[in-house]
N, C-alpha and C positions, 0 to 999 in steps of 0.2 A: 577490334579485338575478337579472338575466335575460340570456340570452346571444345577440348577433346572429350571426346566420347568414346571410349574403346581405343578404335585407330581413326576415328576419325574427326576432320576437325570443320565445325559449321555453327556458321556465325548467327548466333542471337540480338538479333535489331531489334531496339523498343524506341521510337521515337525518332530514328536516327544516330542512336548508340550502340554502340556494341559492347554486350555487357558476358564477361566471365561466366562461364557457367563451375557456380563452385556448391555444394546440398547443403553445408551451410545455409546460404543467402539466398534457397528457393522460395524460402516465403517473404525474403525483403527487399531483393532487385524491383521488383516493381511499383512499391513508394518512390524510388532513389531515380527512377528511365523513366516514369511516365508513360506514354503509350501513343502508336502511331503508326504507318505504315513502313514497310521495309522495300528498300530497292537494294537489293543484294550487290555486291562487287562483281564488276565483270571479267568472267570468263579467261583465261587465260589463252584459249582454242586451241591449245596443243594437250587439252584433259576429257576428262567429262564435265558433265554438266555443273556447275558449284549447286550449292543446298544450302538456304538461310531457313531460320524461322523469325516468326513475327507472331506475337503475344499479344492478346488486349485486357488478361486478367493475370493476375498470379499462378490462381489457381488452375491455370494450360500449361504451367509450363513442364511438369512433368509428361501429360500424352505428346503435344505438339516436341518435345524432346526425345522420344521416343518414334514417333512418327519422322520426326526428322533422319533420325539415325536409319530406320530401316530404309528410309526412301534412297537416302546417301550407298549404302549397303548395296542397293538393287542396282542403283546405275554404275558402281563399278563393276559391279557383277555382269551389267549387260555392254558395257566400252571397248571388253576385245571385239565380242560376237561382232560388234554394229561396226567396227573399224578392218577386220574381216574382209567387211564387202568387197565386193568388186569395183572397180570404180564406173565402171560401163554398164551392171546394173542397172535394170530399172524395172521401176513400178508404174503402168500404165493406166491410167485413168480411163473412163468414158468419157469425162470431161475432154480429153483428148491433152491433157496435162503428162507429166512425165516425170517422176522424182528419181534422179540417180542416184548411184552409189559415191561419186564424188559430193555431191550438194549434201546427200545425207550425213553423211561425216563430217561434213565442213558446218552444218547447223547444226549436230548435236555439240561441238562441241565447243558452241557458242551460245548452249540453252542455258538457264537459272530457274531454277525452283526456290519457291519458297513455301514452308511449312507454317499453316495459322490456326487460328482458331476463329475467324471472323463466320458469321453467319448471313448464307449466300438463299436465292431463293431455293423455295423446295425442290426445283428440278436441276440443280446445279449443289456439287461436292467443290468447286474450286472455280477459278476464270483466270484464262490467259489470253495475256496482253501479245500479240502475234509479232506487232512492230518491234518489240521492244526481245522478242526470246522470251518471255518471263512467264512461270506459269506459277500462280499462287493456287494452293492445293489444302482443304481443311487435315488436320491432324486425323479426324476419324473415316475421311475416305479413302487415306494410306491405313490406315487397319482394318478398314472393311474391306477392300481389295486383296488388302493380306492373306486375308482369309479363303480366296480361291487359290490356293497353291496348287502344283504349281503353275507360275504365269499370272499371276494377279495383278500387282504388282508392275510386272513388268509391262500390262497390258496398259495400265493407267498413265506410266510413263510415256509411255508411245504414243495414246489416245494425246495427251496433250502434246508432249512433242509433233504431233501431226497438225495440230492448229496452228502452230507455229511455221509450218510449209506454205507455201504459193499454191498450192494445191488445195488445202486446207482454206486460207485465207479467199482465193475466188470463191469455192462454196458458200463461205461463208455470206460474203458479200452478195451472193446471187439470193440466195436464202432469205438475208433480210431487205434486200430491194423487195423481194414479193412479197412479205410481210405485209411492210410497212404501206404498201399499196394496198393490199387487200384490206388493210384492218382500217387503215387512216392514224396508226400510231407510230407518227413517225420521230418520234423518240425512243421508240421502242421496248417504251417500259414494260411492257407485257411480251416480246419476242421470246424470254427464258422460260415462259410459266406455260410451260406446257405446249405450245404453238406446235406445228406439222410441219413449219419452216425451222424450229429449233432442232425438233427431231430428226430431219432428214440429217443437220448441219449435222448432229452429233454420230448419226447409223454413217457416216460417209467416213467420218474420221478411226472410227470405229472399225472402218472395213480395212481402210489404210493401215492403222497398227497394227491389224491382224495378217497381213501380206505383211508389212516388215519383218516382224515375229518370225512367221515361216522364212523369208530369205534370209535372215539371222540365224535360223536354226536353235531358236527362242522358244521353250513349251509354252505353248496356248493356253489361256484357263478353260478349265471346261465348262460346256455352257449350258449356262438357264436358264429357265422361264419361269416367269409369273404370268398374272392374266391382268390388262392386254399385253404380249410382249413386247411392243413399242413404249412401255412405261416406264418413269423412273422408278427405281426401287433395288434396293440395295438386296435385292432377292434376284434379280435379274444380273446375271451375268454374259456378255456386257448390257448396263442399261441402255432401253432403247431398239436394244438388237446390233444388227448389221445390216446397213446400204446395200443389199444383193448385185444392184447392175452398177458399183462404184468400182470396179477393178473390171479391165479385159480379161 
């Protein structure tokens, strides 16, 4: 079951139900669902991205509702630019990697977001599952993004939609092999909290949206620093920075 918001329509998961969104019943749906994680419906691949949310209190559901709708907003707003592309495009790594403009259209439009309220370590606003397309996203790091207009928003889109690339995913994995080496934590339970290997993983992906952005013809946010600028912090635009020798 899916809920209109404006013009748009995106599904509220609690438990594995899809529950109405009516103002009414915003402080009683969630005695009635319960609570739980969301895996959103997939994709149609002839659209954009779908947009779920997922609740673990009552009391989210109007921000995480809210958050949802701008983020829903943003990606159609960004689906002609990104379908635009060329198909012969490309974005060239150092890695010596290679993202076209055929692959990127073919996995955007087979991404899922979803919108929550779950509480992630301090160096992480959301985490996306690569395998799967999915990127789950807190309600307050789609409004704190919002907040660099123009290009916020759309930056945060990309930064995870770029996790989601072969591109994204080797770094990834190179990243935490030397982690887990160097530290001896090879669960990785400490990889997110701050590590140099988190960092690179996130400046790389970073660097990525920011080159999609310009061959979209996507406004950039403009950027900021905090001290150190490889930190997280929601004053830092983007956090972390950007990977400098991640693009030719």
């Amino acid at each position: 079951m899916t809920a209109r918001w404006g013009h748009a329509m995106i599904d509220i998961v609690v438990d594995g139900k899809r529950i109405n969104w009516a103002g009414k019943k915003a402080k009683t749906f969630y005695e009635k669902a319960g609570k739980g994680l969301v895996v959103p419906s997939e994709p149609s691949g002839f659209g954009p991205p779908v947009v779920a949310a997922q609740l673990s209190k009552a009391d989210s559901l109007e921000p995480v509702r809210r958050a949802a709708h701008q983020l829903q907003r943003s990606i159609a707003q960004m689906h002609g630019p990104l379908m635009a592309l060329a198909d012969d495009m490309a974005i060239i790594f150092t890695t010596g990697a290679r993202l076209r403009g055929d692959q990127i259209k073919s996995l955007w439009q087979h991404g899922r977001f979803v919108v929550n309220d779950h509480i992630y370590a301090t160096s992480r606003g959301g985490a996306t599952i690569a395998s799967e397309r999915l990127s789950h996203i807190r309600h307050d790091t789609v409004s704190g993004y919002a907040k660099h207009e123009p290009g916020g928003l759309e930056f945060i889109i990309l930064h995870e939609f770029m996790h989601m690339t072969e591109a994204g995913i080797a770094v990834f994995a190179d990243e935490f092999a030397a982690y887990a080496k160097a530290s001896g934590d090879q669960p990785g339970k400490r990889y997110d909290d701050g590590s140099i290997h988190f960092r690179r993983t996130e400046q790389f992906v970073n660097a990525a949206a920011r080159e999609l952005m310009r061959a979209a013809g996507l406004k950039l946010p403009l950027q900021t620093k905090s001290e150190p600028p490889d930190s997280y912090s929601k004053d830092n635009m983007p956090p972390y920075g950007y990977e400098m020798e991640a693009i030719h």
